[in-house]
N, C-alpha and C positions, 0 to 999 in steps of 0.2 A: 800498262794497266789503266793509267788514267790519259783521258784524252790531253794532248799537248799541241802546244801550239808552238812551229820553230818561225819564228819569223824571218824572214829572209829580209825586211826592210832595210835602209840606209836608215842610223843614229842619227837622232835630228840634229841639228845646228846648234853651236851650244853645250850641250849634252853634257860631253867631258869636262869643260872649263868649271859649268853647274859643280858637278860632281866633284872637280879637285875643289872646290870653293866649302861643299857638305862637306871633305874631310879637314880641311883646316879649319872650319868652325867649331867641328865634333872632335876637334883631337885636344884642348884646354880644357875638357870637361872631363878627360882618362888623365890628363898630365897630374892633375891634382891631388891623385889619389894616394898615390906614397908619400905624399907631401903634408896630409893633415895632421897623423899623428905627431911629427916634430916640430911641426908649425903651433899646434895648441900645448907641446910641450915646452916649447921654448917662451913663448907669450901669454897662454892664456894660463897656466899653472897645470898642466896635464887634466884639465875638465874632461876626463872621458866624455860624461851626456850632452857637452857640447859637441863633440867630436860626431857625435850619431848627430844630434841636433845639426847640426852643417850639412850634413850628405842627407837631412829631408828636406827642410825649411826651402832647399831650392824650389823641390816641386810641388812645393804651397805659393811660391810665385807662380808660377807655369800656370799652376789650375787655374789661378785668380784672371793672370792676363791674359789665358790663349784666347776666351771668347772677345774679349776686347779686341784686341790687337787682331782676330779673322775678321768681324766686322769691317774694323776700319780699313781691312787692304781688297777685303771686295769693293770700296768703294775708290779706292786708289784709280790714279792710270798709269802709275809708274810705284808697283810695290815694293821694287829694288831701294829707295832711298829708307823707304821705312824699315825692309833690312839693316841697309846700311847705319841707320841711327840707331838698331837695337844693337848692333854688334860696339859702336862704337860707348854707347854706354856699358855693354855687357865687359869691354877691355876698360875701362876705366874702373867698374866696379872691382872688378880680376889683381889688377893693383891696390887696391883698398884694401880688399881682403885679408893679406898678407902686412897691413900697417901693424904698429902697435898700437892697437885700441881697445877700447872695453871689450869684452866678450860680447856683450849683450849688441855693442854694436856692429860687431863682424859676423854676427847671427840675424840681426835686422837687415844689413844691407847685405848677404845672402840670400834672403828672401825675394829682395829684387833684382840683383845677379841673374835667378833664374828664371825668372818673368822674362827677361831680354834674351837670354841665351835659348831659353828654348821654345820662343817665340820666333826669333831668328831662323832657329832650324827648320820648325815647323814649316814657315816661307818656304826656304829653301827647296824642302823636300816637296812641298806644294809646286814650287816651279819645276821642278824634274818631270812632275805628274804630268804638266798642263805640258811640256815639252813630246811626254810619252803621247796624252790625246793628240796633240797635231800632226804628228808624225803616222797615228797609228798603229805604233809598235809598243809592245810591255817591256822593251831591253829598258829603256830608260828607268822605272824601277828597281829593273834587277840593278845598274851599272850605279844608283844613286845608293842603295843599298848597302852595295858593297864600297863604296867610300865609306859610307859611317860604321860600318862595320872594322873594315880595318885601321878608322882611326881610334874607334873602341881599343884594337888589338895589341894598335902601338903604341897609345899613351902611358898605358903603367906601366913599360918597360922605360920607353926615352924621359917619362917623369921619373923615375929609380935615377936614375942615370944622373941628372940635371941635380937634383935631391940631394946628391952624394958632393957633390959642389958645393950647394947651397942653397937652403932649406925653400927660399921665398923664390929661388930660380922657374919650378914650374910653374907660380904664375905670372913672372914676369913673360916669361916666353907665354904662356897663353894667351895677357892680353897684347902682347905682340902680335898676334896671329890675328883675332879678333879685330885689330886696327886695319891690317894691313888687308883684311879680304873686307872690311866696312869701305875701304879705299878704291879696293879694286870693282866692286859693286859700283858706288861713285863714277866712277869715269869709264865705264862698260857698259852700254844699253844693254837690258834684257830681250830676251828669243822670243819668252811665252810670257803673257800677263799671268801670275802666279799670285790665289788665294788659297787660304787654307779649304782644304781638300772637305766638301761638305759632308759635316757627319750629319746623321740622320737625325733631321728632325723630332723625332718621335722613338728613341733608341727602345723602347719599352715595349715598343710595338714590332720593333724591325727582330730583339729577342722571341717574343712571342710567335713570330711566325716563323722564325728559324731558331728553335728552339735546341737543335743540334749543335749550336756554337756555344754554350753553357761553358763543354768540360775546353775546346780551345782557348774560349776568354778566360777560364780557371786558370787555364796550365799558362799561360801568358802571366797572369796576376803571380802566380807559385813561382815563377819562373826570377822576375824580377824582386819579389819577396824577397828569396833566397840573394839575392846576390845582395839588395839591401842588407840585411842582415848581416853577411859575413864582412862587407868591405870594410868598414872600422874596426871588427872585434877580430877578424885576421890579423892586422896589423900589429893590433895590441898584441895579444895571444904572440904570435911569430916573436915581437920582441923581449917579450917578458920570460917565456917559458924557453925560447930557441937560442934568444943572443944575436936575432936576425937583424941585418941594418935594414933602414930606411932604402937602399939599394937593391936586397937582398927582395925585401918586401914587396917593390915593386915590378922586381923578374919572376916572383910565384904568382902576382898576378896576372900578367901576359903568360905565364904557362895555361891558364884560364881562357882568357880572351885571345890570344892568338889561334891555338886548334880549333876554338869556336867559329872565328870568323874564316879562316880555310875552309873549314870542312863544311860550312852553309851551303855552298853550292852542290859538291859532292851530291853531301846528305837531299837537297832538294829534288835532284836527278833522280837518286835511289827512288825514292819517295815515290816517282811517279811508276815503277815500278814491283815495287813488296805494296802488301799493304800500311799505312800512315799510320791507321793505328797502331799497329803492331809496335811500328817506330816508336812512337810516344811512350808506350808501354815501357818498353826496354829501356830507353834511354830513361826514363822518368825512376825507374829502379835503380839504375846503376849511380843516376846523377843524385839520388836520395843518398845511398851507401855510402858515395864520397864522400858528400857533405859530414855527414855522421864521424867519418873514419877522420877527419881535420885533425881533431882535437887529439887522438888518443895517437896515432904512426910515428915513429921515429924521423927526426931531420930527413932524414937521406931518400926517406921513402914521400915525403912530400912533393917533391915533382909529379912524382906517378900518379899520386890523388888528382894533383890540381890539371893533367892532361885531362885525365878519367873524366873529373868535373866540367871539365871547358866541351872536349866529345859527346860526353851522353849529354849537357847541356842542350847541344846544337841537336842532336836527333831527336830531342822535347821539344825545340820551336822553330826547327823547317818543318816538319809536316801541319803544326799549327797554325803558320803563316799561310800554309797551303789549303787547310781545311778551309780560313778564315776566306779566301778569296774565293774559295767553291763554293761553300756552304753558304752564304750572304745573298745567293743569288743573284738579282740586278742589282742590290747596292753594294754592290761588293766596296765602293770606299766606306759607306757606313760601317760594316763591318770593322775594315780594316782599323778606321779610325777606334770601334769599338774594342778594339784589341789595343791600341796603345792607348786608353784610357784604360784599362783592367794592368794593362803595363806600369803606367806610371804612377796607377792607386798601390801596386806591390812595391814599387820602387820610392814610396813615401811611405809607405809602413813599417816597411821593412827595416830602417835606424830606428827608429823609432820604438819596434818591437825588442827589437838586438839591446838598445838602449837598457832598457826596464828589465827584462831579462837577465842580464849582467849585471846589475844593480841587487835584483831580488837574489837569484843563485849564488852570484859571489861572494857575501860575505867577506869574511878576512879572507878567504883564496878568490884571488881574481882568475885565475884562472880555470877553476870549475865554473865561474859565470860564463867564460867566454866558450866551453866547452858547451853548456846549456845552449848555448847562442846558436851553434854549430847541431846540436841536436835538434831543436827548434827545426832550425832551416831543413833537415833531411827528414824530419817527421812532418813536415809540412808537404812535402813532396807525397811522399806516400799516403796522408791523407787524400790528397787529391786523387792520386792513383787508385784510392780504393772506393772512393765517391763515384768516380766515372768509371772503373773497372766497367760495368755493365754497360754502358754506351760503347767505351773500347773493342769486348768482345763484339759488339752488333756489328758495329762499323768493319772489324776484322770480316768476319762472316761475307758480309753485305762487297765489299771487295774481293773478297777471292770469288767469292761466285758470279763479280762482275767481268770477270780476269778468264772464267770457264769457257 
Protein backbone atom coordinates (compact mmCIF):
# COMPACT_ATOMS: atom_id res chain seq x y z
CA UNK A 1 0.00 0.00 0.00
CA UNK A 2 2.60 2.23 0.97
CA UNK A 3 5.71 2.73 -1.04
CA UNK A 4 8.85 0.85 0.55
CA UNK A 5 12.01 0.93 0.29
CA UNK A 6 14.12 -2.68 0.76
CA UNK A 7 17.56 -1.93 0.72
CA UNK A 8 19.70 -4.35 -0.26
CA UNK A 9 22.87 -2.25 0.97
CA UNK A 10 25.84 -3.68 3.15
CA UNK A 11 25.37 -2.36 7.14
CA UNK A 12 27.90 0.17 7.58
CA UNK A 13 31.05 -0.38 9.73
CA UNK A 14 30.33 -0.12 13.17
CA UNK A 15 26.63 -0.40 13.03
CA UNK A 16 26.26 -3.24 15.43
CA UNK A 17 29.01 -2.58 17.96
CA UNK A 18 26.89 1.37 17.85
CA UNK A 19 23.87 -0.53 18.64
CA UNK A 20 25.05 -3.30 21.35
CA UNK A 21 26.70 0.18 22.95
CA UNK A 22 22.44 1.96 22.59
CA UNK A 23 21.39 -1.18 24.36
CA UNK A 24 23.66 -1.16 27.43
CA UNK A 25 23.29 2.49 27.97
CA UNK A 26 19.36 2.16 27.56
CA UNK A 27 19.05 -0.90 29.73
CA UNK A 28 19.87 1.12 33.48
CA UNK A 29 17.13 3.38 32.68
CA UNK A 30 14.33 -0.07 32.63
CA UNK A 31 16.60 -1.70 35.51
CA UNK A 32 15.32 0.95 37.85
CA UNK A 33 12.10 0.56 37.73
CA UNK A 34 11.06 -2.25 40.27
CA UNK A 35 13.54 -0.88 42.10
CA UNK A 36 11.94 2.59 43.21
CA UNK A 37 9.27 1.67 45.22
CA UNK A 38 11.46 -0.39 47.86
CA UNK A 39 14.20 1.78 47.49
CA UNK A 40 12.01 5.03 48.71
CA UNK A 41 10.48 2.43 51.01
CA UNK A 42 13.34 1.44 52.72
CA UNK A 43 15.17 5.03 52.76
CA UNK A 44 13.14 7.69 52.15
CA UNK A 45 9.92 6.82 54.47
CA UNK A 46 7.66 5.37 51.65
CA UNK A 47 7.22 9.35 50.09
CA UNK A 48 4.94 8.19 47.21
CA UNK A 49 5.26 12.13 45.43
CA UNK A 50 8.75 11.49 45.50
CA UNK A 51 8.54 8.32 44.02
CA UNK A 52 6.44 10.05 40.87
CA UNK A 53 8.87 13.03 41.43
CA UNK A 54 12.07 10.55 40.64
CA UNK A 55 10.72 9.09 37.21
CA UNK A 56 10.12 13.14 36.11
CA UNK A 57 12.72 15.31 37.50
CA UNK A 58 15.04 13.12 35.17
CA UNK A 59 13.58 14.67 31.99
CA UNK A 60 13.66 18.28 33.40
CA UNK A 61 17.45 17.50 33.15
CA UNK A 62 17.35 16.23 29.44
CA UNK A 63 15.20 19.36 28.56
CA UNK A 64 17.59 21.61 30.22
CA UNK A 65 20.92 19.86 28.71
CA UNK A 66 19.97 18.50 25.37
CA UNK A 67 20.30 21.96 23.49
CA UNK A 68 23.60 22.51 25.47
CA UNK A 69 25.34 19.31 25.21
CA UNK A 70 24.01 19.27 20.77
CA UNK A 71 25.61 22.47 20.48
CA UNK A 72 28.77 21.54 22.02
CA UNK A 73 29.19 18.14 19.87
CA UNK A 74 28.55 19.92 16.62
CA UNK A 75 31.50 21.63 17.32
CA UNK A 76 33.41 18.42 18.55
CA UNK A 77 35.78 16.40 16.24
CA UNK A 78 35.71 13.56 18.32
CA UNK A 79 31.95 13.39 20.08
CA UNK A 80 32.68 9.93 21.29
CA UNK A 81 34.66 11.34 24.54
CA UNK A 82 31.94 13.80 25.37
CA UNK A 83 29.68 10.54 25.30
CA UNK A 84 32.00 8.88 27.19
CA UNK A 85 32.24 11.70 29.97
CA UNK A 86 28.26 11.90 30.11
CA UNK A 87 27.98 8.19 30.76
CA UNK A 88 30.77 8.09 33.12
CA UNK A 89 29.19 10.74 35.29
CA UNK A 90 25.57 9.43 34.46
CA UNK A 91 27.28 5.78 36.35
CA UNK A 92 28.54 7.62 39.23
CA UNK A 93 25.29 9.60 39.69
CA UNK A 94 23.45 5.80 39.30
CA UNK A 95 25.39 4.92 42.44
CA UNK A 96 24.45 7.98 44.47
CA UNK A 97 21.02 7.54 43.89
CA UNK A 98 20.66 4.61 45.71
CA UNK A 99 22.94 6.12 48.95
CA UNK A 100 21.23 7.14 52.02
CA UNK A 101 20.66 10.69 51.59
CA UNK A 102 18.07 13.27 51.96
CA UNK A 103 15.32 12.92 49.81
CA UNK A 104 15.51 16.34 48.52
CA UNK A 105 18.93 15.23 47.66
CA UNK A 106 18.31 12.11 45.59
CA UNK A 107 15.73 14.19 43.71
CA UNK A 108 18.30 17.10 42.88
CA UNK A 109 20.86 14.92 41.76
CA UNK A 110 18.23 12.88 39.55
CA UNK A 111 17.79 15.90 37.79
CA UNK A 112 21.29 15.56 36.59
CA UNK A 113 21.42 11.75 36.31
CA UNK A 114 19.19 12.53 33.45
CA UNK A 115 20.69 15.51 31.72
CA UNK A 116 23.78 12.81 31.18
CA UNK A 117 21.90 9.80 30.57
CA UNK A 118 20.02 11.12 27.93
CA UNK A 119 22.05 13.28 26.52
CA UNK A 120 24.31 10.17 26.13
CA UNK A 121 21.76 8.45 24.34
CA UNK A 122 20.75 11.13 22.18
CA UNK A 123 24.68 10.92 20.72
CA UNK A 124 24.38 7.72 20.48
CA UNK A 125 21.33 7.40 18.42
CA UNK A 126 22.78 10.60 16.48
CA UNK A 127 25.90 8.36 15.55
CA UNK A 128 23.71 5.40 14.33
CA UNK A 129 22.09 8.19 12.03
CA UNK A 130 25.20 9.83 10.60
CA UNK A 131 26.31 5.91 10.24
CA UNK A 132 22.83 5.30 8.31
CA UNK A 133 23.71 8.76 5.85
CA UNK A 134 27.13 7.28 4.82
CA UNK A 135 26.28 4.19 4.08
CA UNK A 136 23.05 5.28 2.38
CA UNK A 137 20.87 2.80 3.82
CA UNK A 138 17.76 3.33 6.69
CA UNK A 139 18.67 -0.27 8.33
CA UNK A 140 20.77 1.50 10.69
CA UNK A 141 17.81 3.18 12.24
CA UNK A 142 15.77 0.37 12.27
CA UNK A 143 18.80 -1.99 13.74
CA UNK A 144 19.60 1.20 16.54
CA UNK A 145 15.99 1.15 17.21
CA UNK A 146 15.52 -2.11 18.09
CA UNK A 147 18.46 -2.16 20.55
CA UNK A 148 16.63 0.44 22.68
CA UNK A 149 13.72 -1.03 22.24
CA UNK A 150 14.71 -4.41 23.62
CA UNK A 151 16.67 -2.89 26.32
CA UNK A 152 13.34 -1.09 27.20
CA UNK A 153 11.84 -4.84 27.11
CA UNK A 154 14.45 -6.42 29.18
CA UNK A 155 15.21 -4.05 31.95
CA UNK A 156 12.03 -4.47 34.16
CA UNK A 157 12.27 -8.00 34.04
CA UNK A 158 16.26 -8.58 34.78
CA UNK A 159 15.66 -5.33 37.35
CA UNK A 160 12.67 -7.78 39.20
CA UNK A 161 15.17 -10.13 39.15
CA UNK A 162 18.38 -8.24 40.59
CA UNK A 163 15.60 -6.51 43.12
CA UNK A 164 14.64 -9.76 44.63
CA UNK A 165 18.50 -9.88 45.78
CA UNK A 166 18.81 -6.61 46.70
CA UNK A 167 16.98 -3.68 46.54
CA UNK A 168 20.08 -1.08 45.40
CA UNK A 169 21.43 -4.14 43.06
CA UNK A 170 19.72 -2.47 39.87
CA UNK A 171 21.54 0.39 40.16
CA UNK A 172 24.68 -0.91 40.93
CA UNK A 173 24.62 -3.04 37.90
CA UNK A 174 23.44 0.06 35.96
CA UNK A 175 26.11 2.25 36.75
CA UNK A 176 28.24 -0.74 35.87
CA UNK A 177 27.06 -0.82 32.59
CA UNK A 178 27.25 3.07 32.06
CA UNK A 179 31.22 2.72 33.19
CA UNK A 180 31.88 0.06 31.19
CA UNK A 181 30.50 1.28 27.50
CA UNK A 182 31.85 5.24 28.86
CA UNK A 183 35.25 2.82 28.64
CA UNK A 184 34.65 1.08 25.62
CA UNK A 185 33.83 4.45 23.73
CA UNK A 186 37.26 5.65 25.29
CA UNK A 187 39.58 3.32 23.55
CA UNK A 188 37.37 2.64 20.26
CA UNK A 189 37.48 5.37 17.51
CA UNK A 190 34.15 6.26 16.06
CA UNK A 191 32.92 5.26 12.24
CA UNK A 192 30.66 8.39 11.72
CA UNK A 193 31.23 11.97 13.49
CA UNK A 194 27.78 11.95 15.38
CA UNK A 195 25.72 15.26 16.48
CA UNK A 196 22.49 15.40 17.64
CA UNK A 197 20.18 14.88 14.72
CA UNK A 198 19.14 18.68 13.65
CA UNK A 199 15.78 19.43 14.79
CA UNK A 200 14.19 22.12 12.98
CA UNK A 201 14.86 25.21 13.51
CA UNK A 202 11.65 26.79 13.23
CA UNK A 203 9.44 23.61 14.72
CA UNK A 204 6.28 26.12 14.42
CA UNK A 205 6.73 26.51 11.21
CA UNK A 206 7.71 22.91 10.03
CA UNK A 207 3.77 22.07 12.25
CA UNK A 208 2.24 24.60 10.22
CA UNK A 209 3.05 23.40 7.05
CA UNK A 210 2.59 19.88 7.78
CA UNK A 211 -0.20 20.21 9.84
CA UNK A 212 -1.16 16.46 9.40
CA UNK A 213 1.47 15.41 12.25
CA UNK A 214 -0.82 17.10 15.00
CA UNK A 215 -2.78 13.73 15.88
CA UNK A 216 1.00 11.60 15.48
CA UNK A 217 2.75 14.06 17.76
CA UNK A 218 -0.52 13.66 20.09
CA UNK A 219 -0.60 10.09 20.08
CA UNK A 220 3.21 9.99 20.77
CA UNK A 221 2.71 12.64 23.73
CA UNK A 222 -0.60 10.13 24.92
CA UNK A 223 1.44 7.41 24.43
CA UNK A 224 4.40 8.22 26.77
CA UNK A 225 1.72 10.13 29.25
CA UNK A 226 0.27 6.86 29.87
CA UNK A 227 3.17 4.86 30.65
CA UNK A 228 4.36 8.01 32.96
CA UNK A 229 1.54 7.78 34.77
CA UNK A 230 1.25 4.04 35.47
CA UNK A 231 5.00 3.17 36.20
CA UNK A 232 4.99 4.28 39.89
CA UNK A 233 1.27 3.95 40.87
CA UNK A 234 1.47 0.13 39.24
CA UNK A 235 3.92 -0.59 41.49
CA UNK A 236 2.17 0.85 44.44
CA UNK A 237 -1.30 -0.50 43.55
CA UNK A 238 0.22 -4.37 42.53
CA UNK A 239 1.78 -4.07 46.16
CA UNK A 240 -0.72 -2.78 48.26
CA UNK A 241 -4.06 -4.30 47.01
CA UNK A 242 -2.15 -7.75 45.20
CA UNK A 243 0.65 -8.78 47.82
CA UNK A 244 2.82 -8.49 44.68
CA UNK A 245 6.72 -8.52 45.27
CA UNK A 246 9.02 -6.07 43.95
CA UNK A 247 9.87 -9.21 41.60
CA UNK A 248 6.52 -9.93 40.69
CA UNK A 249 6.34 -6.25 39.78
CA UNK A 250 8.95 -6.14 37.63
CA UNK A 251 7.72 -9.43 35.43
CA UNK A 252 4.17 -7.39 34.72
CA UNK A 253 6.14 -4.88 33.45
CA UNK A 254 8.02 -6.77 30.80
CA UNK A 255 4.78 -8.43 30.12
CA UNK A 256 4.23 -4.51 28.82
CA UNK A 257 7.39 -3.96 27.25
CA UNK A 258 8.45 -7.06 25.86
CA UNK A 259 5.30 -7.88 23.34
CA UNK A 260 5.80 -4.06 22.62
CA UNK A 261 9.25 -4.25 21.41
CA UNK A 262 8.59 -7.83 19.33
CA UNK A 263 5.98 -6.84 17.72
CA UNK A 264 7.46 -3.05 16.48
CA UNK A 265 8.68 -4.66 13.62
CA UNK A 266 5.83 -7.09 12.74
CA UNK A 267 3.31 -4.22 13.33
CA UNK A 268 5.62 -1.89 11.08
CA UNK A 269 5.55 -4.36 8.05
CA UNK A 270 1.64 -4.60 8.52
CA UNK A 271 1.52 -0.91 8.54
CA UNK A 272 2.78 -0.73 5.13
CA UNK A 273 0.14 -2.63 4.06
CA UNK A 274 -3.74 -2.05 5.89
CA UNK A 275 -4.28 1.34 6.29
CA UNK A 276 -2.07 3.17 9.57
CA UNK A 277 -4.80 4.71 10.61
CA UNK A 278 -6.90 2.23 11.08
CA UNK A 279 -3.96 0.73 13.22
CA UNK A 280 -3.89 3.67 15.32
CA UNK A 281 -7.39 3.53 15.88
CA UNK A 282 -7.61 0.07 17.00
CA UNK A 283 -4.76 -0.13 18.83
CA UNK A 284 -5.53 3.39 20.60
CA UNK A 285 -9.04 1.54 21.72
CA UNK A 286 -7.95 -1.48 23.09
CA UNK A 287 -4.68 0.18 24.61
CA UNK A 288 -7.21 2.80 26.46
CA UNK A 289 -9.55 -0.29 27.73
CA UNK A 290 -6.56 -1.99 29.31
CA UNK A 291 -5.22 0.77 30.97
CA UNK A 292 -8.84 1.36 32.48
CA UNK A 293 -9.28 -2.52 33.31
CA UNK A 294 -5.60 -2.27 35.59
CA UNK A 295 -7.24 -1.33 38.44
CA UNK A 296 -10.47 -3.27 38.82
CA UNK A 297 -9.29 -7.65 37.02
CA UNK A 298 -8.54 -10.19 39.35
CA UNK A 299 -4.57 -11.16 40.03
CA UNK A 300 -4.55 -13.96 37.52
CA UNK A 301 -6.08 -12.03 34.90
CA UNK A 302 -3.35 -9.29 35.04
CA UNK A 303 -0.98 -10.90 32.54
CA UNK A 304 -3.62 -10.71 29.98
CA UNK A 305 -4.26 -6.90 30.54
CA UNK A 306 -0.55 -6.08 30.70
CA UNK A 307 0.15 -8.30 27.02
CA UNK A 308 -3.13 -6.51 25.64
CA UNK A 309 -1.42 -3.15 26.90
CA UNK A 310 2.22 -3.78 25.58
CA UNK A 311 0.32 -5.03 21.80
CA UNK A 312 -2.14 -2.43 21.16
CA UNK A 313 0.51 -0.05 22.62
CA UNK A 314 2.89 -1.07 19.75
CA UNK A 315 0.07 -0.81 16.90
CA UNK A 316 -0.51 3.14 18.43
CA UNK A 317 3.25 3.97 17.72
CA UNK A 318 4.63 1.93 14.69
CA UNK A 319 2.25 3.40 12.32
CA UNK A 320 3.03 7.04 14.19
CA UNK A 321 6.69 6.62 13.79
CA UNK A 322 5.64 5.81 10.24
CA UNK A 323 3.30 8.70 9.64
CA UNK A 324 6.07 10.93 11.41
CA UNK A 325 8.82 9.97 8.72
CA UNK A 326 6.24 10.47 5.73
CA UNK A 327 4.36 13.13 6.62
CA UNK A 328 7.46 15.71 7.62
CA UNK A 329 8.43 15.62 4.13
CA UNK A 330 12.10 16.72 3.51
CA UNK A 331 12.73 17.18 7.18
CA UNK A 332 11.66 14.21 8.02
CA UNK A 333 14.50 14.27 11.20
CA UNK A 334 12.59 17.47 12.24
CA UNK A 335 9.90 15.73 12.51
CA UNK A 336 11.23 12.79 13.95
CA UNK A 337 12.85 14.79 16.51
CA UNK A 338 9.32 16.58 16.82
CA UNK A 339 7.96 13.39 17.90
CA UNK A 340 10.42 12.57 20.79
CA UNK A 341 10.02 16.04 22.15
CA UNK A 342 5.95 15.46 22.36
CA UNK A 343 7.49 12.03 23.73
CA UNK A 344 9.41 13.12 26.44
CA UNK A 345 6.91 16.31 27.41
CA UNK A 346 4.21 12.91 28.03
CA UNK A 347 6.91 11.14 29.75
CA UNK A 348 7.43 14.22 32.31
CA UNK A 349 4.06 14.80 32.81
CA UNK A 350 3.05 11.92 33.14
CA UNK A 351 4.47 11.25 37.22
CA UNK A 352 3.69 14.17 37.75
CA UNK A 353 0.01 13.86 36.80
CA UNK A 354 -0.13 10.10 38.38
CA UNK A 355 1.50 12.10 41.36
CA UNK A 356 -1.44 14.78 42.21
CA UNK A 357 -3.94 12.42 41.16
CA UNK A 358 -3.34 9.77 43.80
CA UNK A 359 -2.99 12.45 46.19
CA UNK A 360 -6.39 14.21 45.43
CA UNK A 361 -8.65 10.76 44.68
CA UNK A 362 -6.96 8.69 47.46
CA UNK A 363 -7.86 9.97 50.48
CA UNK A 364 -7.80 7.37 53.17
CA UNK A 365 -8.13 4.51 50.31
CA UNK A 366 -4.95 4.71 48.35
CA UNK A 367 -6.05 2.56 46.26
CA UNK A 368 -8.97 4.19 44.55
CA UNK A 369 -6.24 6.97 43.98
CA UNK A 370 -4.22 4.69 42.18
CA UNK A 371 -7.15 3.30 40.38
CA UNK A 372 -8.01 7.24 39.38
CA UNK A 373 -4.35 7.15 38.01
CA UNK A 374 -5.24 4.08 35.91
CA UNK A 375 -8.28 5.75 34.62
CA UNK A 376 -6.69 8.87 33.87
CA UNK A 377 -4.11 7.18 31.64
CA UNK A 378 -7.21 5.27 29.51
CA UNK A 379 -9.31 8.40 29.43
CA UNK A 380 -6.47 10.13 28.04
CA UNK A 381 -6.07 7.75 25.23
CA UNK A 382 -9.61 8.07 24.08
CA UNK A 383 -9.59 11.66 24.31
CA UNK A 384 -7.21 11.79 21.85
CA UNK A 385 -8.85 9.08 19.79
CA UNK A 386 -11.73 11.33 19.70
CA UNK A 387 -9.86 14.62 18.91
CA UNK A 388 -8.26 13.05 15.91
CA UNK A 389 -11.18 10.62 15.20
CA UNK A 390 -11.78 12.96 11.97
CA UNK A 391 -8.29 13.12 10.62
CA UNK A 392 -8.18 9.04 11.26
CA UNK A 393 -11.17 8.50 9.33
CA UNK A 394 -9.64 10.89 6.36
CA UNK A 395 -6.37 9.26 6.33
CA UNK A 396 -8.43 5.81 6.33
CA UNK A 397 -10.34 6.80 3.29
CA UNK A 398 -7.25 8.67 1.64
CA UNK A 399 -5.26 5.19 1.78
CA UNK A 400 -7.64 2.69 0.67
CA UNK A 401 -8.27 4.67 -2.36
CA UNK A 402 -4.45 5.01 -2.61
CA UNK A 403 -4.26 1.02 -2.33
CA UNK A 404 -7.43 1.04 -5.45
Amino acid sequence: MHAHDESTAQPPPGLFATAALIFAQMLPATLLTPAIRPLFAAQHGGNEHAMHAFMALNMVGAAIALPIVGGHAERMREPRRLIAALLLADGLLLYALCLPLPTFAVLSLRVVEGAAHVSAAALLMAEAAALGRQSGTGRAMGVAGAALMFAVAFGSSIGGQLVSWELRAPFWVGAGLELLVALWLVTHPGYARAALPATSRRPLRLLARHRELWVPLAAAFVGRFTIGCVIVSFALFAHKHHGASDRAVGFFFSLITLPFALSMYPLSRLSDRVPRASMMALGGAIYGLCLLLIGYVPYGALPLVMVGAGLSSAALFAPTLCYAASLGGERKEGAMALLNTAGSLGMLLGPAVAGVTAALAGGHDPIAGYRAVFALAGLSVFCWLAAGLGWLMRRVRSEVTEAI
